[in-house]
C-alpha angles and dihedrals in degrees: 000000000000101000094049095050085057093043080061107045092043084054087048108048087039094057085046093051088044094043104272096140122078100260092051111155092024112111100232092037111145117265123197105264115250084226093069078061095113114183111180122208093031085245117122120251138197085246090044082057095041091054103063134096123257119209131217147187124341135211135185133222115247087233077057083220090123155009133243113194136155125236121193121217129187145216120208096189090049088040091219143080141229128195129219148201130261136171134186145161116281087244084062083248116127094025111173141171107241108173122060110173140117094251137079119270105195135161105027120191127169109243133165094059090299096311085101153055132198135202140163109243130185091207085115090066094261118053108268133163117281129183120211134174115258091259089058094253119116098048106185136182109233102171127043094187125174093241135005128313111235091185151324149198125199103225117248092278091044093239100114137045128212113201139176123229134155118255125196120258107163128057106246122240085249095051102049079047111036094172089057103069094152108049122116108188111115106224106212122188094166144042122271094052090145134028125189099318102348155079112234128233100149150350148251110274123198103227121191112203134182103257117201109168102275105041151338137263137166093051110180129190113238097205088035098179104359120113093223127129113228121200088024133247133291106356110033131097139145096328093066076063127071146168127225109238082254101058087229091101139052116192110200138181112236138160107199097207135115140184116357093357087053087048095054102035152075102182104126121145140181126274132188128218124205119209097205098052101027076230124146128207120191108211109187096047095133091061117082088197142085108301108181153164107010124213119197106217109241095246087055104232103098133044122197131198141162119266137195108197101207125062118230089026110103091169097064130133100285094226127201110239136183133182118194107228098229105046102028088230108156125205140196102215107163090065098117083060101083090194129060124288103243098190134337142194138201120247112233097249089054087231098103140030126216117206153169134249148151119238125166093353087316136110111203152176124263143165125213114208109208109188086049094071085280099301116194113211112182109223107191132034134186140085098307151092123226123207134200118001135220139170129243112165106299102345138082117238111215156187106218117179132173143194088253094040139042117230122303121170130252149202113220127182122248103233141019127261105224105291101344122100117243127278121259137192139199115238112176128031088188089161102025088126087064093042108048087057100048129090102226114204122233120271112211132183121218135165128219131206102227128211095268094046103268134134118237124187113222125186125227127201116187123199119252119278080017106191112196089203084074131070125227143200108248136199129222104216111204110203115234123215086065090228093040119114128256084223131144096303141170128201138172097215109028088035106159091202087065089054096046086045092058081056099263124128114222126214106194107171127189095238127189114301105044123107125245098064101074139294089274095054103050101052096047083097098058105105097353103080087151096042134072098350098058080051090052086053094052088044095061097040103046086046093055087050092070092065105102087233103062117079122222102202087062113048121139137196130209143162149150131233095342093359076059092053095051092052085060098050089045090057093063090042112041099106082215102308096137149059107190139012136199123191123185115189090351121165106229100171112039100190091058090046088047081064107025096050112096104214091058085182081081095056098035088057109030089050098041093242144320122324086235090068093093090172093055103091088186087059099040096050083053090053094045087058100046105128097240088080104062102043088114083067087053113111104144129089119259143194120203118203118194147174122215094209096049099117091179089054118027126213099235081069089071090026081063099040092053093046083052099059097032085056092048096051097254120139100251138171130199115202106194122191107187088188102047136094131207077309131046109236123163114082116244084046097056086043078049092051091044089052105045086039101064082025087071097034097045080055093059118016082045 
């Protein structure tokens, strides 16, 4: 019964939110109230997670009086989602829903001096740019182009648009046979046929039009007839693109490759347009690295960007860097700060830069204060990681997440007072509802001395009403990336409050190989998938099993992408730890992967080369330790999780690993999803993931 009456509700609350009631579309339309949400038993579900509000992207009002921001919401009976409009007062007072309709609001910017907000809608038909009142009346289309609309940004006057849409680069199959119409197959004569989930036929364009109000002409194409992606797949949106103060220039991320020298490489720069000349400068020609996202400083006379310094690596230490505009000088200012820069934002007087990072399982505030040698001052503590950052007067406006909550947002103050941290609000209680009927389970810290004398810091989440009299059965989670760090996360797949709620206690430790830990640390995993890091995970394991309330004759192990892989390995190299095993979007061949993955800079990388390279004694210890090779040593249950349209990480990689244990006698499950990427995305298939997850676990860790 529980699961239907969220079903329900989640269906309920979802049509209201998309314009199922009988005022849809009009601004002060009734929305089910987040107070009817009844969860039983105060233990987190997949439908509980699945119920609550996601928000999105903010945006503050140049009066700096009031917030726009998105939040997604999402219907597992009607197996889709929709996002919607709120604004509230930049003290989180006078929050309201504003738009009521059954298509997607995304994107919202304040433009018009503050009269007006924009968004990108797909209620056309494609998704195009809109304008609204800020009570949601007046909706108005403001673009008619010939295809959708990825992301803009009104220049500083408000007179042109720069906007982001695919163009075509490849002849399709139809056209080179015309009297084939029909015909499916994809014909490929160079490498990058295929990126994340797709097959690629073109790529992203920056595009700069005339804007007058009402609507917008002399669009030009920035990268007319060139094949290049800006900004760049998958990742990249709006923030690789940015305007000068003075609307005359556009800096934009770009990597000029194709084909094979795309493949192999991360080099891409900056490189700044100018309106008047049609001429293009590309200022970061000297790193072979990521350079990525510029910021013009306010003032104009400096523009800042993240940098990677070595090609090929895109786990590098993501650098700070600024150029002043006159002399060209360049300058690596977030040097102090030992961990990437995760996002940054210039402060209003030019003379400082706030940005994101990740220390000790934390992602933090900072400043840089870049006329005192560079200082970095952190701004915020505690166990969470903040997202996304804006300006409103003196306070930071941001996006803050845990492992124990989704994300809210926040006011943070500017500066610090003396020692203390800065204070920090809470703006928005968007599931408040969920949360004040849920048993959270505790989040501990502990650090580990590893084989090689380390510390490691390793978190623990307890179940709720956690007794320590008890034993319980405990899971080994093994991080993805593989460089991403095991921080305050939350997730709403691999969500470690669902797991302690179904009484398991989680060890999730930051191995070797994740960032905010050092240089050195981070880079232990480069070349050496089967080395210290699989250490790192027995270490943390085999230290929690001395508590008197785990039990050792039920530990478990489970990861995704990486995490995946580790899963496999470990498989081969448990000695009998554990009982059961689950792998998502793991690689279980690497020699296959080294030749099926589309962005071959990452192999080559992270394996140190080709298998072929038989005189290359880095590749050929990562070959020796692919997974494949030690499934005769495999003697524990698992379960294999894939996507069909994963392109970094074929199928055929969980498909194998299944035959294989199958083949070798060993209980074994293959959970297939023909529709999903490297994720899993759409709603009845991540209630079907959560199912079929703690389903295999509770059989044998039970």
């Amino acid at each position: 019964m529980k699961q239907v009456n969220l079903l329900l509700m989640s269906a309920a609350m979802t049509l209201a939110a998309c314009g199922g009631t009988k005022d849809a579309g009009q601004a002060g339309a009734p929305l089910i109230e987040r107070s009817d949400i009844k969860i039983e038993g105060k233990r987190m579900t997949p439908e509980a997670l699945w119920a609550m509000g996601r928000i999105g992207g903010v945006a503050v009002s140049p009066d700096e009086k009031q917030i726009a921001y998105t939040v997604a919401y999402y219907s597992v009976p009607e197996n889709k989602s929709n996002r919607e409009v709120f604004v509230m007062n930049t003290d989180g007072t006078e929050n309201k829903q504003i738009t009521r309709t059954p298509w997607q609001e995304n994107e919202v910017t304040w433009i018009k001096g503050g009269t007006k907000l924009a968004f990108l809608s797909n209620e056309s038909g494609s998704s195009q740019l809109w304008e609204m009142n800020p009570d949601g009346s007046g909706r108005k289309q403001l673009t008619q182009y010939d295809g959708d609309l990825e992301g803009y940004s009104f220049s500083p006057d408000g007179k042109k648009l720069l906007f982001i849409a695919q163009v075509q680069t490849k002849q399709s199959t139809a056209e080179k046979y015309p009297d084939l119409p029909k015909a499916t197959g994809i014909i490929v004569t160079d490498l990058m046929y295929k990126h994340w989930d797709e097959w690629v036929t073109g790529a992203p364009h920056p595009f700069v039009a005339d804007f007058d109000g009402n609507g917008i002409s002399n669009i030009k194409d920035i990268l007319e007839g060139e094949p290049y992606e800006s900004p760049m797949r998958p990742w990249g949106g709006i923030e690789q693109l940015a305007w000068s103060p003075a609307g005359d220039k556009v800096a934009y991320t770009c990597r000029k490759k194709t084909g094979l020298a795309y493949a192999i490489s991360t080099n891409s720069d900056i490189y700044i347009y100018d309106l008047a000349t049609q001429k293009t400068e590309n200022i970061t020609e000297e790193n072979k690295g990521y350079d990525t996202n510029p910021q013009y400083s306010p003032d104009g006379k400096y523009i800042a960007w993240q940098s990677m310094e070595r090609d090929g690596y895109e786990a590098d230490l993501n650098r700070l860097f600024i150029m002043n505009l006159e002399t060209g000088e360049k300058r690596f200012v977030s040097k102090a700060f030992e961990s990437n820069v995760d996002g940054f934002l210039w402060n209003k007087d030019s003379k400082s830069i706030y940005f994101i990072g990740v220390w000790h399982g934390e992602t933090q505030i900072y400043n840089i204060d870049l006329a005192a040698n560079d200082k970095v001052t952190q701004l915020t503590d505690g166990m969470y990681d903040y997202a996304s950052l804006a300006l409103a007067g003196d306070k930071i406006i941001a996006a803050r997440h845990s492992m124990s909550m989704g994300d809210e947002i926040y006011a943070v103050a500017a500066t610090r007072s003396g020692d203390a941290f800065a204070e920090v609000k809470q703006l928005t209680f968007e599931n408040k509802q969920i949360y004040d009927q849920l048993e959270m389970g505790k989040v501990e810290a502990r650090w580990m001395k590893t084989t090689d004398g380390k510390q490691m810091l390793t978190w623990v989440i307890y179940p709720p009403q956690f007794d320590p009299n008890k034993k319980y059965p405990t899971l080994l989670f093994c991080e993805g990336g593989p460089q991403s760090p095991v921080s305050q996360f939350w997730s709403y797949r691999w969500n470690f409050q669902i797991m302690a709620a179904n009484d398991y206690i989680i060890v999730a430790p930051n191995r070797r190989g994740l960032p905010g830990f050092g240089v050195e640390w981070n880079e232990a995993i480069s070349g050496d998938y089967g080395g210290q890091c699989m250490k790192d995970y027995f270490t943390a394991i085999d230290e929690m099993a001395k508590e008197p309330f785990v039990d050792n004759d039920r530990l478990g192990c489970v990861g995704a992408s990486f995490g995946g892989f580790s899963v496999y390995w470990l498989a081969g190299h448990h000695d009998k730890r554990f009982k059961a095993f689950i792998a998502h979007d793991g690689i279980f061949n690497m020699e296959m992967q080294y030749l099926e993955t589309e962005e071959k800079w990452f192999a080559n990388w992270d394996m140190g080369g080709a298998y072929w390279e038989k005189q290359n004694p880095v590749a050929q210890r990562t070959f020796a330790n692919s997974p494949h090779q030690f499934v005769d040593k495999w003697d524990t249950p698992i379960l294999c999780i894939h996507g069909e349209k994963d392109y970094r990480i074929l199928a055929n990689q969980a498909m194998a690993a299944f035959d294989a244990a199958v083949m070798r006698g060993i209980p074994a499950e293959l959970l297939i999803y023909p529709d999903e990427n490297h994720w899993v995305l759409k709603p009845q298939n991540g209630i079907l993931w959560q199912r079929t997850y703690f389903e295999w676990l509770d059989k044998w860790l039970k």
